[in-house]
N, C-alpha and C positions, 0 to 999 in steps of 0.2 A: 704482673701479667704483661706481658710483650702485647704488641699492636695485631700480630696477626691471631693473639688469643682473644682482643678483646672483638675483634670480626668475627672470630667464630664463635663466639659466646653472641654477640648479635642475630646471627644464623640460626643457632640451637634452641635463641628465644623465639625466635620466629616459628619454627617445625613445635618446638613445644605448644603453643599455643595453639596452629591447628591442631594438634594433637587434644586439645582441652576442648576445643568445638570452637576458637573464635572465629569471628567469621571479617568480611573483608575490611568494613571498619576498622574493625580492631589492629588488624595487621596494619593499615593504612595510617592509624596515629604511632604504630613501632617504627616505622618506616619514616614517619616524618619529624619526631624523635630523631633518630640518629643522622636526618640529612639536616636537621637543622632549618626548616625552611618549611615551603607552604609542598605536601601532596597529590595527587590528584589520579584516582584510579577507573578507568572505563573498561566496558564492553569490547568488542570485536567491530561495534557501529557506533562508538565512541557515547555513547549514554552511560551519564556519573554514572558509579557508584559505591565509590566515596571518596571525602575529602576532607583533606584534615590540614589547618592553618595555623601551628601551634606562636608566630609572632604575627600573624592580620596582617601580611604585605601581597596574602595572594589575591585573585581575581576574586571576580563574582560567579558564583557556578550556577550556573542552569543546566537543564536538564540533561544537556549535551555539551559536549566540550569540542570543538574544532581542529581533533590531531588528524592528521590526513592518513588514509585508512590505505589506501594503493599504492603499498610501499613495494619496490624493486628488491627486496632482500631477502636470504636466504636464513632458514631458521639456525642459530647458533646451536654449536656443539656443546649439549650439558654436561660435560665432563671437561671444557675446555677449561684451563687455571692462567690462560694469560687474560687480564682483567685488561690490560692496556685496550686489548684489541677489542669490545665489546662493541655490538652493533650499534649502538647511541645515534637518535635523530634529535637534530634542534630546529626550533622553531620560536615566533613570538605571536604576542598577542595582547590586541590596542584594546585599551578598556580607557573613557576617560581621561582621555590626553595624557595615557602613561603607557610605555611600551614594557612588556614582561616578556620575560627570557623563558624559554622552558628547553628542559632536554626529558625525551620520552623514550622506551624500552619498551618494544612490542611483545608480548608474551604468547609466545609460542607451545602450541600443545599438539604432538603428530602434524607438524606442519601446518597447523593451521591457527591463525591468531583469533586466542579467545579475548582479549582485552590489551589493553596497554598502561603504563605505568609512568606518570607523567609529575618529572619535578622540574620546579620554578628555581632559577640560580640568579645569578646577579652576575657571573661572569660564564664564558661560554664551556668554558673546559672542567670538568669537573675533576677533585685532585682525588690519585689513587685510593685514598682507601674507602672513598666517597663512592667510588667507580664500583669497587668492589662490594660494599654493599647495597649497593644496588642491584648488583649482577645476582648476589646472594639473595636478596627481597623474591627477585623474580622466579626464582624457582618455586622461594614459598607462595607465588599468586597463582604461580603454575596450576598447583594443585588445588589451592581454593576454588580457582577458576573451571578447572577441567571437573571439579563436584560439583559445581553450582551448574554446568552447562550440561552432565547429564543427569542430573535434578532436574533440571526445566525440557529435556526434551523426552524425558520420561513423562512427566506432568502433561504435554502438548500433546502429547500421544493419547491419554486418557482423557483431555478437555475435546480433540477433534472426534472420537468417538462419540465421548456424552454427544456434545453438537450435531453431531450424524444425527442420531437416533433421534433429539429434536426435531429435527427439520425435516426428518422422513417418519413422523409423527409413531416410533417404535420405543414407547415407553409405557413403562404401569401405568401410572395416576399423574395431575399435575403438581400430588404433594411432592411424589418423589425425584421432580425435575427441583424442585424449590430446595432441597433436604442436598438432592447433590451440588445445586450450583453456590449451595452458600459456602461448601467445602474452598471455594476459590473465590468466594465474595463478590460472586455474582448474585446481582437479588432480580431479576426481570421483569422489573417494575414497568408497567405499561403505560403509555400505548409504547410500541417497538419498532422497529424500522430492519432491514435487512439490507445490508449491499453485498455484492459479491464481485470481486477484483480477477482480472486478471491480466498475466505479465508472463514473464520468463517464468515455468516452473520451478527453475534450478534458484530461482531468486527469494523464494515464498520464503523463505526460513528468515531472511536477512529482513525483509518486507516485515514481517511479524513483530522484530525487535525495536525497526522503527516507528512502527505505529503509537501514535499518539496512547498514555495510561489514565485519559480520563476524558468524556465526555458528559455534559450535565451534570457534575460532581459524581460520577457513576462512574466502573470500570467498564469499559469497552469489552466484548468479548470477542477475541480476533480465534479462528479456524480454520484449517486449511484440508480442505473437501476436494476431491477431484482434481486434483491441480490448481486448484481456485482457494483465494482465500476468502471468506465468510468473514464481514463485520457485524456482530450485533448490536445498535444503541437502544439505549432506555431514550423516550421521551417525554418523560413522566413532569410534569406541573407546566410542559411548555405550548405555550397557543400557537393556533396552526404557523401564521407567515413568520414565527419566531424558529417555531422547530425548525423550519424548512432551511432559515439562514443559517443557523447555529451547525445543523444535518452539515451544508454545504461547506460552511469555514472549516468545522472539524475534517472533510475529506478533502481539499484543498489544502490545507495544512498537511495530509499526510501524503499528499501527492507529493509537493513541495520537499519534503525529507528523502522520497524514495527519487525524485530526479536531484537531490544533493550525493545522493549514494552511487549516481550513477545509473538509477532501474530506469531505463524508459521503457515508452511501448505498450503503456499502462491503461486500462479499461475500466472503468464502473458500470454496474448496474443499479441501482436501487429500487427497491420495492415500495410499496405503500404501507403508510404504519397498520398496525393491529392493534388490537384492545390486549389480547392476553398470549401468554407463553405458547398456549394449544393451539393459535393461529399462527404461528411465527413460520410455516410451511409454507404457507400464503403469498406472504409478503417475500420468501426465499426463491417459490415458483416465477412470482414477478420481476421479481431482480436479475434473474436466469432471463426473462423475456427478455429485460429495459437490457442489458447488455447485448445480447445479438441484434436488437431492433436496433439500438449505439452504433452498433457496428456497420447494420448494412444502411442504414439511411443516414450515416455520417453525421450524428447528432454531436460531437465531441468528447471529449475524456468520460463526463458523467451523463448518464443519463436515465434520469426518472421515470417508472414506469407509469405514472401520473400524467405527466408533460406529454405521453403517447396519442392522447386525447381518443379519438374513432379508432384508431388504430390498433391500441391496446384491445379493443374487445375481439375488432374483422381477424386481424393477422395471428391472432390465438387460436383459429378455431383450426380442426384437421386439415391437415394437407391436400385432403382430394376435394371440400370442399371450397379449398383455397385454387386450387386450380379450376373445379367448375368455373370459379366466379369468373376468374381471369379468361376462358375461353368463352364466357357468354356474353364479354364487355371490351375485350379487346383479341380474342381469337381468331377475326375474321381480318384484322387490321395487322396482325406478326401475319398471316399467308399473304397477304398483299404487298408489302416487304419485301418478300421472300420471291412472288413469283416476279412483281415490277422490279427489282432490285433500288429499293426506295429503303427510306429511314425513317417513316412516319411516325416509327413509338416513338425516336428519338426527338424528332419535332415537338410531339405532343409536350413531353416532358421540360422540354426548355418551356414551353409553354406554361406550364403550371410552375416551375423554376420564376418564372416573368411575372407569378403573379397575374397571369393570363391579360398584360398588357402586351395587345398586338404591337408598337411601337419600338418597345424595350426588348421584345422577342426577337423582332426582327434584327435590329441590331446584336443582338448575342450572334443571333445566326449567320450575323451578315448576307442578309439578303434583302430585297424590297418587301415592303410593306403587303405588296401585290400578290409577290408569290407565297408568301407567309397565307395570306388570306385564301390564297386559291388551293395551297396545304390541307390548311383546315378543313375547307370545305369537303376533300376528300374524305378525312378521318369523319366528321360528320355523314359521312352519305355509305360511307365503308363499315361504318358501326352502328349506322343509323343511330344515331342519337343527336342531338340537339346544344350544342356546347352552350345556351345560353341559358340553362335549364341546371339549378342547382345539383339537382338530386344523381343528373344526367352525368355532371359535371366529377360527382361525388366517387362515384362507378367509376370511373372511367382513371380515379385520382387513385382510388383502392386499389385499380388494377394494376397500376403501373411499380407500385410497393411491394403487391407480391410477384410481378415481372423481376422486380430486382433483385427479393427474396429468391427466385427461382434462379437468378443468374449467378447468385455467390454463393450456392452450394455448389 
């Protein structure tokens, strides 16, 4: 048998085996069999899966592997036979005071890269018939790939429904929340927590794959609702200031992957835990709150709808009753603005900014101490209220949140 028989007999073992059902492992020790050397096959956001070291001179793999995903390249012609000319990117990678060679093969499906195909060489050029089965490899991950990615976006389609219907509390019983989520090894073991993300819609797909596959020894349940993606964690054996840090790492962490990908722009909400699955609306309704409250009072990336303290309950309640309060605590103070052509609510606000030290206000403002004070006095005699006077104080701090709320819609 000639050299290009024993390549296509490489090939035909390849398509055979899909054909038997194997699945990417498998192919991935045929593959590293015939290159003689360590394998390594990923996603489309470069997360193993799998790897096969048949002499132990490759890396250490963890969950993800560092091939650079924003390649300039145009997907290769699958009918081409010149092997010479194959797309092939090289790269290394420092483990341990040793530097590893790798050359990787982007795997292309309708243009779009569902993983990549990544071998370990020892010199940079790989010699033809090495080229060529690889070239060969990649068609069979082609298709591994292109079943496995719509296997799961078939599967995310029925998981973001179920999810729906949770969270807008449209289900039978809570046995048969328990009966469907075990189908995907979700067990909703409480108490629960809610966050709800948001970012570029067109990104949520990518965001999904990066998200962390385990929280609390538990599987995370990621869903994307509304242009929004839904995380759900179990909190289950963990005490309060433990959950709360563990809450934070795990979304930190996944922050952290989605600005390695490039996602910024990125929002949290989170909710407050719950006891049990039939609450989990609750802590979703919250999460919806903690994120626009995030947004307009510039609380940063995350934010807890816990941490809202008074405000979580005032800024909840109906919109007309949210404006009464505003026009009976500071309405007389925006027409006096308005007709003196003054900035008092702005005043105010650096004020309560100041920690309502006269000295430190003044200086933001850059003004004297004096005119600061004779400000004030106005807003005092303009609102009739008393700045020295908590409760006074409290009004007047509520109203300026839902001034804000009223300005960034």
């Amino acid at each position: 048998m000639n050299p290009k028989d024993e390549r296509n007999k490489f090939f035909y073992g390849l398509i055979s085996s899909l054909a038997q059902g194997k699945d990417i492992p498998y192919l991935t020790l045929l593959l590293a069999q015939e290159m003689g050397g360590p394998v390594l096959v990923t996603n489309g956001v470069n997360r193993v899966l799998a790897f096969h070291d048949p002499i132990g001179t490759g890396p250490k793999v963890g969950e993800f592997f560092p091939v650079p995903v924003n390649l300039n390249t145009s997907p290769p012609k699958q009918n081409s036979r010149d092997f010479a000319e194959i797309d092939l990117h090289y790269g290394q990678f420092e483990e341990e005071e040793r530097l590893l060679k790798y050359c990787f093969l982007p795997i292309y499906v309708n243009s779009r890269v569902l993983g990549y195909l990544i071998v370990f060489v020892e010199a940079w050029d790989l010699e033809g018939s090495k080229k060529e089965s690889l070239w060969s490899a990649s068609l069979a991950f082609s298709l591994a790939l292109k079943s496995i990615w719509e296997k799961s976006n078939e599967h995310e389609l029925y998981q973001d429904e179920f999810i729906r219907d949770v969270l807008y509390n449209d289900y039978e019983s809570k046995t048969s929340i328990y009966e469907k989520a075990h189908l995907w090894g979700w067990k909703f073991q409480g108490p629960l927590a809610v966050a709800v993300v948001e970012m570029d819609p067109s990104k949520l797909k990518i965001a999904r794959e990066l998200g962390p596959r385990l929280f609390n020894r538990q599987i995370p349940i990621y869903a994307l609702i509304n242009d929004q993606m839904i995380i759900i964690l179990s909190l289950e054996h963990l005490k309060k200031p433990t959950a709360r840090d563990n809450l934070d790492k795990f979304l930190y962490e996944f922050l952290r992957r989605l600005e390695g990908s490039g996602i910024k722009a990125v929002k949290l909400g989170v909710g407050s835990t719950v006891e049990t699955v039939t609450d989990l609306y609750k802590s979703y309704q919250e999460a919806k709150v903690a994120l626009e409250l995030g947004r307009i009072f510039k609380k940063g990336t995350i934010c807890h709808f816990e941490d809202m303290r008074v405000l979580k309950f005032v800024l909840t309640q109906p919109a007309r009753e949210l404006k009464d309060f505003f026009q009976s605590n500071l309405g007389a103070l925006l027409l006096y603005d308005k007709e003196k052509e003054t900035d008092l609510i702005s005043t105010l606000q650096t004020y309560f900014d100041c920690h309502c030290q006269v000295s430190k206000c003044a200086n933001t403002l850059y003004i004297h101490e004096n005119t600061l004070r004779n400000r004030l006095k106005i807003v005092q005699q303009v609102c009739g209220c008393d700045l020295r006077r908590i409760d006074h104080l409290l009004n007047l701090y509520i109203g300026l949140h839902i001034y804000k709320m009223d300005a960034e819609e």
